[in-house]
N, C-alpha and C positions, 0 to 999 in steps of 0.2 A: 347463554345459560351456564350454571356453575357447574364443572369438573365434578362434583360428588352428588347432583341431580342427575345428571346423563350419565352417573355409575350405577345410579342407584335404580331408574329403566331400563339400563342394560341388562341388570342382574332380575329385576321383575321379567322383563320377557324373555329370556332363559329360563327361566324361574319356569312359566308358562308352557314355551316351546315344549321343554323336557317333559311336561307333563302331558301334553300332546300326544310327544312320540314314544312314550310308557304306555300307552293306552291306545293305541291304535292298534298296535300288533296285536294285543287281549281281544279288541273287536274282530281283528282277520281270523284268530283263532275261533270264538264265539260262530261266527259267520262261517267258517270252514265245517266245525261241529255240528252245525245245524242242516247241514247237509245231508245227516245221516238221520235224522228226524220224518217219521210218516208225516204228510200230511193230517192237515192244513198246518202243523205246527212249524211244517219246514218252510212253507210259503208266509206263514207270518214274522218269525224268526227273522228268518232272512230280509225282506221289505223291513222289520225295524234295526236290524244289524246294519244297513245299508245306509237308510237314513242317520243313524247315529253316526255313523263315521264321517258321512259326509258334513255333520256338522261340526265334528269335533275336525277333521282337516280344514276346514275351509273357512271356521268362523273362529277360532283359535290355533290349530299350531302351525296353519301359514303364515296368517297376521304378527304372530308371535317370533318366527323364524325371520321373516322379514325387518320388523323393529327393532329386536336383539342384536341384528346387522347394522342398520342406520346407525343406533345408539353405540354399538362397539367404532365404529367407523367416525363416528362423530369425537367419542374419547382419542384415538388414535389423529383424528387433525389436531386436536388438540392439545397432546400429549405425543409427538412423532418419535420420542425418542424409546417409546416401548420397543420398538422397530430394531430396536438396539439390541435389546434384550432376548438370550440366546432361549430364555422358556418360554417368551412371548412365539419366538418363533415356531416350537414346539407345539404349544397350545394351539397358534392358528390351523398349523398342519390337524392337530384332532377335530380341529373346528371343520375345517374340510372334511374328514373323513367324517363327520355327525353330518355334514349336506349331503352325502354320498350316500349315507341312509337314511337319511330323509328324504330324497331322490326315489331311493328303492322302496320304501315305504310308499310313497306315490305311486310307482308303477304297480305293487302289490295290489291297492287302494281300487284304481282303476281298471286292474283284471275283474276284483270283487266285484264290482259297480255292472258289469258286464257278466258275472254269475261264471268265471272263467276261476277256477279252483287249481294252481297249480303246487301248489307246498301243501303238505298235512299240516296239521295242529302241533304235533311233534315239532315240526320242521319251525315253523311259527315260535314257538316258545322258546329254541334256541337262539332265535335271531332277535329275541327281545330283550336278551341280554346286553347285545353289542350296546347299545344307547346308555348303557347301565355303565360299562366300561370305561365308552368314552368319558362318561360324567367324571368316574373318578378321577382317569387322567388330570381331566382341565379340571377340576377341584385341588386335585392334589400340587399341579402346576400354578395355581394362581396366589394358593393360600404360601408354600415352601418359598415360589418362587426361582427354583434350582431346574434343570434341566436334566439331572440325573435322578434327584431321589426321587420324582415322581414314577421312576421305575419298582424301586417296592413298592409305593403303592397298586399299582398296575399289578404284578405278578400276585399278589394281595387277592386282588378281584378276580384274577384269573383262577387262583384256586379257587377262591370263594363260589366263580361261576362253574367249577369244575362238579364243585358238592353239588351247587343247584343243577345242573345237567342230572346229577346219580340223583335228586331228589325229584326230579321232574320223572325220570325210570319208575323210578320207586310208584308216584303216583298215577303215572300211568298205567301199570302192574295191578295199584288198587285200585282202579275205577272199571279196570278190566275184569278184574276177581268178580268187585261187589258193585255193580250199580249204583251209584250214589242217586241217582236219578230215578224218581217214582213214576211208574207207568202209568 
């Protein structure tokens, strides 16, 4: 198969995976939330919070995580001398650290699945950042190419995650005030 089909499913199931592990933390959050709901709202909440994650991990961002592998793997026989390249090696290091939470995204997944609640929503919404981070990274890594200037963009996000932390405060502040939610 041609070098710029097997780039171009690599970057589809990336494409995929990330949108996966964007959206599963929203569902752990969702599902942690619904915790605090009287019945029967909490018992139906919860059963379709369950169900849906279980689809979205298991019919999309494993299948995804996995082929985006194959297909990276598959460029790199083909192309060995990226191997060379000192932001290729950079970028795989962030690639690990995106298994690593994707990993912990799993074990998350599977306490939920079992009704075993150990992070707040808070806590949830910080960590749904990190997958946001890593993207820039390997975006910023693959488009530059450099293995240093993808450091502004990094610290870029870091601040920018910094506002969204004080914006996540904020909003928690107002849903605390006001109810957005009709009883």
């Amino acid at each position: 198969m041609d070098f710029l089909y097997i780039k171009a499913l690599h970057i589809i199931f990336v494409v995929t995976w990330f949108a996966g592990l964007f959206y599963i933390p929203r569902l752990f959050i969702y599902q942690t939330e619904a915790e605090n709901k009287l019945e029967p709202a909490k018992s139906i909440l919860q059963t379709q919070f369950k169900l849906m994650s279980k689809r979205l991990w298991y019919i999309i961002t494993w299948p995804s995580a996995i082929l985006a592998s194959i297909f990276a793997f598959w460029m790199l026989y083909q192309s060995p001398y990226y191997l060379e390249e000192p932001w290729m090696l950079v970028k795989l290091t962030f690639v690990l650290a995106l298994y690593f939470y994707h990993g912990f995204c799993h074990h998350i997944y599977k306490q939920l699945q079992k009704d075993i609640i150990k992070y707040s929503a808070f806590k949830l919404r910080i960590f749904n950042e990190i997958s946001t981070i890593i993207l820039f990274a390997v975006v910023f890594l693959v488009t530059l190419k450099d293995e240093f200037n993808w450091i502004w963009g990094v610290v870029g996000i870091i601040l920018f995650g910094l506002l969204m932390m004080l914006g996540i405060k904020l909003y928690k502040k107002m849903r605390e005030k006001k109810s957005w939610e009709k009883k």
